[in-house]
C-alpha positions, -999 to +999 in steps of 0.1 A: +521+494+490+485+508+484+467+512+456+448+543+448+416+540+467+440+528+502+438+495+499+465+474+510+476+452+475+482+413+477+519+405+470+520+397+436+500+432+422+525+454+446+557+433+428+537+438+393+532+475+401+572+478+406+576+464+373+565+497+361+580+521+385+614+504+387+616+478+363+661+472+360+660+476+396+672+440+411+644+425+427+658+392+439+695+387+445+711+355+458+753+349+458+763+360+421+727+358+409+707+391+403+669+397+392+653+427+378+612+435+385+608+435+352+623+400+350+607+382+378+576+395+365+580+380+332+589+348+346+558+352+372+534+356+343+546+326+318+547+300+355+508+314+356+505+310+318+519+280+324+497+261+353+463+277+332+477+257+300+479+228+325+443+232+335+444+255+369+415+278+376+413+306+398+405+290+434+420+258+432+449+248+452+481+243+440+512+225+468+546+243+460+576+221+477+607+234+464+637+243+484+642+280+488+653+299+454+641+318+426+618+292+412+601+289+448+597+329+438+581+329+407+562+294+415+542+308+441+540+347+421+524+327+392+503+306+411+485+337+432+486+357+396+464+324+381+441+331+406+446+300+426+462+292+466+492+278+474+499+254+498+533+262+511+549+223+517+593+216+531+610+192+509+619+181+541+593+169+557+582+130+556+566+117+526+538+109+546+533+144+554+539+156+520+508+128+509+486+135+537+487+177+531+478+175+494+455+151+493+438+167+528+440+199+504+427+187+472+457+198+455+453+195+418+487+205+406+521+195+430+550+223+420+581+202+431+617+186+419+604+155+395+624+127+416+599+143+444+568+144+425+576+104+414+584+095+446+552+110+465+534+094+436+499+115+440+472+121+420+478+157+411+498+172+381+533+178+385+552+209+373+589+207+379+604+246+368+638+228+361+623+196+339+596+219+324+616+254+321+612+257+283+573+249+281+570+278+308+592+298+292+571+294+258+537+301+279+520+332+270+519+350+306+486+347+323+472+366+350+440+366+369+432+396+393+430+380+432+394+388+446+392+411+482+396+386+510+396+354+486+428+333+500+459+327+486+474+307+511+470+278+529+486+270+559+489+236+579+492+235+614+482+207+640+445+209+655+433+201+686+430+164+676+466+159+668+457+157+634+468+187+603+442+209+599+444+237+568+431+279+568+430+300+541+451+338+550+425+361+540+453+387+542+470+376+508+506+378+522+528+354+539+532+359+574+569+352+587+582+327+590+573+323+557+598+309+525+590+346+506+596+366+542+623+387+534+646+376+566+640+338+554+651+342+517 
């Protein structure tokens, strides 16, 4: 989607924009459960609401390790509409991993399961959409507009010395394969 002037939009402004032009359309759909735009947009905006009441600023990094689902969705909508990157992380991987990629990315807020956030035991603030679903669903919505070329997510992949290195995708969108790629979710 582009916007008037032919830019290509991040993500979360061409889902907002939908909001508007088709908002009872379904959006996300998985077995028996359905999602309008307008809905994951409202959800989107109180998770951003949400991680500003908990002290996240445009340009900080924020580590989302949930399995695949709707809150993976609207964890990682809200955090580019607060303005900040996300550092993609599996549930799966070692704990050691997990430790080593958000402390390497100064990650000030951890998006996970609680028993996961407990059991990495970092220093960064931990939002669990399940445990805290009714302080994010009382959050007024907050949105910050994403800057040209400012990144929105971080990737980790092993450098030349063995060792996980991190980049920023100036592009704004996932690139497959990616949790929010259509063909993964």
């Amino acid at each position: 989607m582009k916007s008037m002037i032919g830019q290509v939009l991040p993500v979360s402004e061409q889902i907002s924009q939908l909001r508007h032009v088709c908002p009872d359309s379904i959006a996300l759909s998985s077995g028996d459960r359905q999602l309008s735009y307008a809905e994951l947009n409202r959800q989107a905006d109180q998770f951003a609401g949400y991680l500003a009441q908990r002290g996240v600023v445009p340009g900080e990094t924020v580590a989302l390790c949930l399995e695949r689902s709707f809150d993976w969705i609207f964890a990682a909508l809200g955090i580019m509409r607060a303005g900040a990157d996300y550092l993609p992380l599996d549930p799966a991987w070692p704990d050691a991993r997990l430790r080593f990629a958000i402390n390497d990315s100064h990650g000030t807020v951890l998006v996970a399961r609680a028993a996961l956030f407990a059991r990495l035991n970092v220093g960064a603030i931990g939002v669990d959409p399940c445990r805290d679903a009714a302080a994010i669903a009382a959050a007024a919505p907050g949105t910050h507009s994403v800057a040209p070329l400012k990144p929105c997510l971080c990737d980790l992949y092993l450098g030349v010395d063995g060792r996980p290195e991190g980049r920023g995708d100036h592009a704004r969108q996932p690139v497959s394969p990616h949790p929010l790629a259509p063909s993964s979710f």
